[in-house]
C-alpha positions in Angstrom: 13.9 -35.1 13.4 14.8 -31.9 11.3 13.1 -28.8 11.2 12.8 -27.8 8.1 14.4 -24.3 6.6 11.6 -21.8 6.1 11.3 -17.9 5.6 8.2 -15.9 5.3 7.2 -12.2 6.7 5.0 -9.6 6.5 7.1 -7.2 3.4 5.8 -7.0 0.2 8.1 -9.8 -1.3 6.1 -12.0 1.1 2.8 -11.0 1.5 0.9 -8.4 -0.1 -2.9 -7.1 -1.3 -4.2 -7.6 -5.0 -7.8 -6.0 -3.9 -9.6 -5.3 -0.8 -10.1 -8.7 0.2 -7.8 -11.3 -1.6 -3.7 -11.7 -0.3 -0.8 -13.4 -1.9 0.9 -15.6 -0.1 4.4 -16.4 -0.9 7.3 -18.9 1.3 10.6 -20.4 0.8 11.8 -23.6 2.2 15.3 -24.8 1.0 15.5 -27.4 -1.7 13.3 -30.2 -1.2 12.9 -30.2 2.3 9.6 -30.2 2.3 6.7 -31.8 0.0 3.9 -29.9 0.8 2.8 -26.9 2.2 -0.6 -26.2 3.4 -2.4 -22.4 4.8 -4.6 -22.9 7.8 -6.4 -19.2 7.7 -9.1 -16.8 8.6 -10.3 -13.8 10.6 -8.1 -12.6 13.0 -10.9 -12.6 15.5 -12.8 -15.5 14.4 -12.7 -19.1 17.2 -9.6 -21.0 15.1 -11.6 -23.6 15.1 -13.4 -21.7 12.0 -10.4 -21.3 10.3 -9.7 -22.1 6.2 -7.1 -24.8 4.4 -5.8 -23.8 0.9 -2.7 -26.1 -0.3 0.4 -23.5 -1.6 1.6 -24.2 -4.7 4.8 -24.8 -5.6 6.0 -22.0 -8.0 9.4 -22.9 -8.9 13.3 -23.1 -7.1 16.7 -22.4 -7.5 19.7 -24.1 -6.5 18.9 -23.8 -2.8 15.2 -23.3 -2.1 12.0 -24.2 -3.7 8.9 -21.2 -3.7 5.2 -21.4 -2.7 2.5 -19.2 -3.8 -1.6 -19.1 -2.7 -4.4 -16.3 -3.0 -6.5 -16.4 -0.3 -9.7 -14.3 0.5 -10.7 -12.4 3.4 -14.0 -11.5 3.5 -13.6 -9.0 6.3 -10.6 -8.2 5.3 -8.5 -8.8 8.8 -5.9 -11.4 8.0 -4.3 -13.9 10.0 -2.5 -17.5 8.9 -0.3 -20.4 9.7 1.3 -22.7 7.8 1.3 -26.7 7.9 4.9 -28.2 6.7 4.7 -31.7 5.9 8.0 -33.3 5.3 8.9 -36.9 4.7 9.0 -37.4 8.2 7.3 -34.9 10.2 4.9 -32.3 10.1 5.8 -28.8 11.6 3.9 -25.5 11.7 5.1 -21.9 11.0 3.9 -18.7 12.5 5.1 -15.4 13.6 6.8 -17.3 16.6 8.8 -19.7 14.6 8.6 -23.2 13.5 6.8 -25.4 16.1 5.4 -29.1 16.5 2.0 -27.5 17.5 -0.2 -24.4 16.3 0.5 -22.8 19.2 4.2 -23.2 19.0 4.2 -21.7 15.9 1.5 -19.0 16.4 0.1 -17.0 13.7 1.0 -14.2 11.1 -1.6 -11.2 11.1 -1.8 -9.0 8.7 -4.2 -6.1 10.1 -6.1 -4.8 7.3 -6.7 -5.2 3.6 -6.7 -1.4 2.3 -7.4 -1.1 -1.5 -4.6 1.4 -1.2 -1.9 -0.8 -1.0 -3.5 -3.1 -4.0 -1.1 -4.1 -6.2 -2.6 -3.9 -9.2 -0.9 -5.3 -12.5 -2.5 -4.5 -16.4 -4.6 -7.8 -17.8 -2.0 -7.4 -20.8 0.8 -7.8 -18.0 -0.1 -11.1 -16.9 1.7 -13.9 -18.3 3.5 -11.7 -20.6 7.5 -12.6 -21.3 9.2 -9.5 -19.9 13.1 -8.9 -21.6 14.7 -6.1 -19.5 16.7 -3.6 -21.9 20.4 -2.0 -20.5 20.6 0.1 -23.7 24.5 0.8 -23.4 25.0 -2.6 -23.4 22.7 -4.1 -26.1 23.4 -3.1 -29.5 24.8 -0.4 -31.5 22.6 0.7 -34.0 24.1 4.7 -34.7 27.8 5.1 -34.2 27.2 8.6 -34.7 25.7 8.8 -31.4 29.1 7.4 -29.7 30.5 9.5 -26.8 34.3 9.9 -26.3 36.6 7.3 -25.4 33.8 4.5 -26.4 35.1 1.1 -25.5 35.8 -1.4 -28.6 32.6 -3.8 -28.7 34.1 -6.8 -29.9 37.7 -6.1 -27.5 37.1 -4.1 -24.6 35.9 -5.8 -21.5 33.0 -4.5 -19.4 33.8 -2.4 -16.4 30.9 -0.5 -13.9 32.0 2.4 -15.6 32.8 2.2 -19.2 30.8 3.5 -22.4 29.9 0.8 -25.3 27.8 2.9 -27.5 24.6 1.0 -27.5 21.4 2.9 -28.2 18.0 3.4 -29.1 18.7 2.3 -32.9 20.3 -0.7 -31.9 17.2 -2.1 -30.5 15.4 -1.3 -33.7 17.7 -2.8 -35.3 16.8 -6.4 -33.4 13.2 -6.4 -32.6 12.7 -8.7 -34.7 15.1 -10.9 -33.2 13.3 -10.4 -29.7 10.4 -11.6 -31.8 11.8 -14.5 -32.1 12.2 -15.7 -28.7 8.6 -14.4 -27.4 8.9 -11.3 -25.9 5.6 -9.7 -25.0 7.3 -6.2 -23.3 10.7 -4.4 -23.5 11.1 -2.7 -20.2 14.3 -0.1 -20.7 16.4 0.5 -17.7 16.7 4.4 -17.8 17.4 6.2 -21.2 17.3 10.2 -19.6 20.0 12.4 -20.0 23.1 11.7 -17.6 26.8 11.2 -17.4 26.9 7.7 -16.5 26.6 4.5 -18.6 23.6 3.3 -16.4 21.6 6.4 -16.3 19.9 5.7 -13.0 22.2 9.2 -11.8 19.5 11.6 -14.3 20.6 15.1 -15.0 16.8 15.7 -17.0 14.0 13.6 -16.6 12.1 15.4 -19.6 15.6 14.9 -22.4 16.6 11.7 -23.9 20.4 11.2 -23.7 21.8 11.9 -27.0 24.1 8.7 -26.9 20.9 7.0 -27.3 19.4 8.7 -29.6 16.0 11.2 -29.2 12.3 11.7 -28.9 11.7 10.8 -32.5 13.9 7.8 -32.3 12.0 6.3 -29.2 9.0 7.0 -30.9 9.9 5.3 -33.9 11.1 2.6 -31.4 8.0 2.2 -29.8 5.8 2.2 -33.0 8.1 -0.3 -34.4 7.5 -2.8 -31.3 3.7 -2.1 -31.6 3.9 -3.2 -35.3 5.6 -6.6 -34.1 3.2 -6.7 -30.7 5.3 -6.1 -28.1 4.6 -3.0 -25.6 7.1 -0.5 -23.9 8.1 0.1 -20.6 10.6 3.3 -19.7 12.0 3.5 -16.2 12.0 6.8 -14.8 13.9 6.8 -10.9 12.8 9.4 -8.5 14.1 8.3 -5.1 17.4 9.7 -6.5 19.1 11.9 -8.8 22.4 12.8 -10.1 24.3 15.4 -9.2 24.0 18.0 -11.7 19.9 17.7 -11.4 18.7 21.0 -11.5 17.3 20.7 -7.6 21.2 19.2 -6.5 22.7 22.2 -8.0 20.6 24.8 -6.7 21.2 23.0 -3.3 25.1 23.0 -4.2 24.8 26.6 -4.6 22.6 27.8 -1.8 22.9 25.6 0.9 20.0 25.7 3.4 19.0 28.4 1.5 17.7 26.7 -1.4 13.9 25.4 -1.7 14.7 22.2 -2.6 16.7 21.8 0.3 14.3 19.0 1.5 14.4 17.0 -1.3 17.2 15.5 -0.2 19.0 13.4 2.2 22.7 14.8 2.6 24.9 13.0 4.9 26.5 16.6 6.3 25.8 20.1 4.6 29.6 20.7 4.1 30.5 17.6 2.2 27.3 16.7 0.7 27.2 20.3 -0.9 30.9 19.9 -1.8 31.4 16.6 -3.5 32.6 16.8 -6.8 31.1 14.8 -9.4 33.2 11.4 -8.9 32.5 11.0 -5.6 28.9 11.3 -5.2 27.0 10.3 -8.6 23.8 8.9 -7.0 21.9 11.4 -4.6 19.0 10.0 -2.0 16.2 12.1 -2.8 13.4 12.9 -0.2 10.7 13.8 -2.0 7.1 15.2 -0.6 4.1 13.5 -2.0 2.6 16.7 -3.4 5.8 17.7 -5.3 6.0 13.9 -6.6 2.1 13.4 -7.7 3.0 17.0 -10.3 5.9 15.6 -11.0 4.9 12.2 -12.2 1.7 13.6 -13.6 3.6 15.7 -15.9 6.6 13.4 -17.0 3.8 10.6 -17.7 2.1 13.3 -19.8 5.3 14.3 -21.5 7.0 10.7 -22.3 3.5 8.9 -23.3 3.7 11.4 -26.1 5.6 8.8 -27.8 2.9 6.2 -26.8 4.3 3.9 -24.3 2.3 1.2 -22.4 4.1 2.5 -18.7 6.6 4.0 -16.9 8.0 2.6 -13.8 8.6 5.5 -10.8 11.2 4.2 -8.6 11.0 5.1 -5.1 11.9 4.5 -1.4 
């Protein structure tokens, strides 16, 4: 008798709030291994023999695994769950212990409280929509004007991590129609602040487009253009890290522990964090307190929904 493959735990990809009383539940099992899937639940200090069944839903697979999917409710808001695996064979249960032939074998999953804090909580117009992620550089060319030195041949050149195809704000203009087409609800733009890289995630100014993709009157017209057609905007803006001309790096560059922005940042050792030339360290970990990052969100929100966007995604760690 096989036990079957499972994974679930307790991070956000697994489990996680959408109000102060109802989780998401999410497993894997690999491919077809098991046929159904059912949530034995309740209050973590409630007799079991009160506890809830809901039957997971099978969201989807891949090549190896299939994915299940539940909401359930706490009314008190103290979580704790099992799971029931029936396969064609057997039926096993799955808890923080492992996978068992009894509930007590398997034992449970708790997850201690249901804080609206950690609510995720998603826009009504999000839900269901078709999302079409946007690497500008790499989409279309729409203003060869805009084209940085050394810009690689579009139709010859192959892509490397590193090289430049000249692919801008304009050139998405120039297709939204064609992203029409297949459905799209949002365009959500990896980053598109100035920086030295093709990617962008290494920003040098969080409050300046990058002139290889155009500029604040482009992305407006951009966004207005999208709106006309209704599809909504999404910019990334990534906070966790920087690059290495950011104007907190450099003053750290240039005053050592010295510098007020000194913890911002994670440096591996003050002599060759401080020293690294460009090339070597593009990407710097950024430690950022929670006052300094509530002003500075506040204020680049403020600044880029000038041009009317429907969100901005912070990244952090």
């Amino acid at each position: 008798m096989r036990i079957p493959e499972v994974l679930h735990d307790l991070t956000p990809r697994y489990v996680y709030p959408i109000d102060e009383t109802h989780l998401v539940l999410r497993l894997k099992s690999r491919r077809k291994s098991v046929q159904k899937v059912t949530v034995i639940y309740g209050d973590r200090y409630q007799p079991d023999t009160e506890d809830d069944r809901r039957s997971m839903r099978k969201m989807g697979h891949d090549s190896q695994y299939d994915y299940w999917q539940c909401v359930l409710e706490f009314p008190k808001r103290r979580a704790r769950y099992q799971f029931l695996l029936e396969t064609d064979t057997a039926r096993f249960w799955y808890g923080e212990i492992g996978v068992g032939h009894t509930r007590d074998d398997a034992g449970y999953f708790y997850y201690p409280y249901l804080h609206r804090g950690e609510a995720l909580k998603v826009p009504d117009w999000a839900v269901g929509s078709i999302v079409y992620q946007i690497f500008p550089d790499r989409f279309a060319k729409g203003d060869p004007t805009l084209d940085p030195p050394n810009v690689a041949d579009w139709e010859k050149d192959f892509p490397t991590p590193h090289n430049v195809f000249g692919g801008d704000l304009q050139g998405v203009i120039n297709h939204l129609d064609d992203l029409q087409a297949l459905g799209v609800d949002v365009l959500y733009f990896t980053p598109i602040f100035l920086s030295p890289s093709n990617h962008k995630y290494d920003t040098t100014d969080y409050y300046r487009i990058d002139p290889h993709f155009g500029d604040e009157q482009t992305l407006k017209k951009l966004v207005e253009e999208a709106h006309r057609r209704g599809i909504r905007v999404i910019l990334d803006a990534v906070f966790n890290h920087s690059g290495y001309d950011f104007f907190a790096f450099r003053d750290v560059r240039e005053k050592g522990n010295r510098s007020p922005y000194r913890d911002w940042f994670f440096l591996e050792s003050e002599e060759q964090s401080i020293a690294s030339p460009p090339g070597v360290k593009r990407r710097i970990k950024r430690r950022i307190k929670r006052r300094v990052l509530r002003s500075k969100q506040r204020s680049l929100y403020g600044h880029i929904c000038r041009s009317i966007i429907e969100g901005a995604r912070f990244g952090l760690q």
